[in-house]
Phi, psi and omega in degrees: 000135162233156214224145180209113177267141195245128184233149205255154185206120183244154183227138156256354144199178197322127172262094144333002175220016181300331175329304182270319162326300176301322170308303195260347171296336175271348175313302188292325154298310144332276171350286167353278186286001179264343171297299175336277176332307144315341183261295196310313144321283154014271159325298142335291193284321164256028180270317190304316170322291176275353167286317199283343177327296151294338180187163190290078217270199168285166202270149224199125191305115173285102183301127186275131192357302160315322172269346174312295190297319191288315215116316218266159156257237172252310195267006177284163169194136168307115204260140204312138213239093186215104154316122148252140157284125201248083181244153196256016184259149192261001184272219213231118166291107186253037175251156181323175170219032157176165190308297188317325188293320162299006173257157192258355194271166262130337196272078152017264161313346174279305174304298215294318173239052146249144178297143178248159180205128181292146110293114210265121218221112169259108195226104184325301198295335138309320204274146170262178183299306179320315172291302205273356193273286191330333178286141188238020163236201194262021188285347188285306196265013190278334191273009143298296171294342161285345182269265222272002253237321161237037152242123183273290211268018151293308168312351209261300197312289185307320149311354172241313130009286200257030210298312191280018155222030150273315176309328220235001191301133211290153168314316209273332180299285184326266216320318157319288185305289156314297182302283180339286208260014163069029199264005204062039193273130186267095191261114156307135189305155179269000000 
């Protein structure tokens, strides 16, 4: 089985530095887990302590210099760190979508020995209706409506297209929506 945390960055409007933002939000997880790691050792390790202390335990891992100074042992491993960006704006995202694009360097041998970081970017005005069709939550009709929010008759079309479940959309969804688009959108008590 494998596990992968996923974290939402929701914007409402363009961050022109999401790339490094984004960046250090998964480093600082990464951090996270080798402190984890580094304590649970730790931790172990003076359990292992006080046991053989009284009696004659099992034989018990010696960490070799490197992993002592990391914390980390060899066989440990992180489990993967992945930002998607959420942006809530109905224009077309003209901000970078990786480190390099914020940079000024071009010179190969320079990229070549830098990481470059993506940003994995949800965007309405990017997205076609068949991608926004795909969301099974109601995240489906607030980025519809945010895409289409100044074309009224695209909006009519899809609004009419999805109605019962423009009709049936969770409140914290309406409330989303309002706020983005200024549209005056009315939600009835459930």
């Amino acid at each position: 089985m494998e596990y992968v945390l996923y974290g939402a960055e929701n914007q409402a409007r363009i961050h022109y530095a999401m790339a490094v933002k984004n960046n250090l939000y998964d480093a600082l997880e990464y951090a996270g887990q080798v402190e984890e790691a580094a304590k649970s050792h730790r931790q172990e390790m003076k359990q292992w302590k006080e046991q053989n202390e009284t009696e004659s335990g099992e034989n018990k891992k010696t960490p070799n210099s490197g992993e002592f100074l990391s914390g980390f042992w060899a066989e440990d491993r992180l489990i993967p760190s992945i930002t998607v960006t959420i942006f809530f704006g109905s224009e077309e995202w003209d901000g970078p979508l990786s480190l390099f694009e914020m940079m000024d360097a071009s010179d190969p041998d320079v990229l070549a020995c830098m990481d470059n970081y993506h940003v994995r970017l949800i965007a309405p005005a990017r997205m076609t209706d068949e991608e926004i069709m795909k969301f099974q939550s109601s995240l489906r009709e607030v980025m519809f409506f945010i895409k289409y929010s100044k074309d009224k008759e695209n909006l009519d079309r899809v609004l009419k297209a999805n109605e019962k479940r423009f009709r049936e959309v969770e409140r914290r969804a309406a409330d989303v929506i309002e706020a983005i688009t200024n549209s005056g959108l009315s939600v009835k008590p459930s």
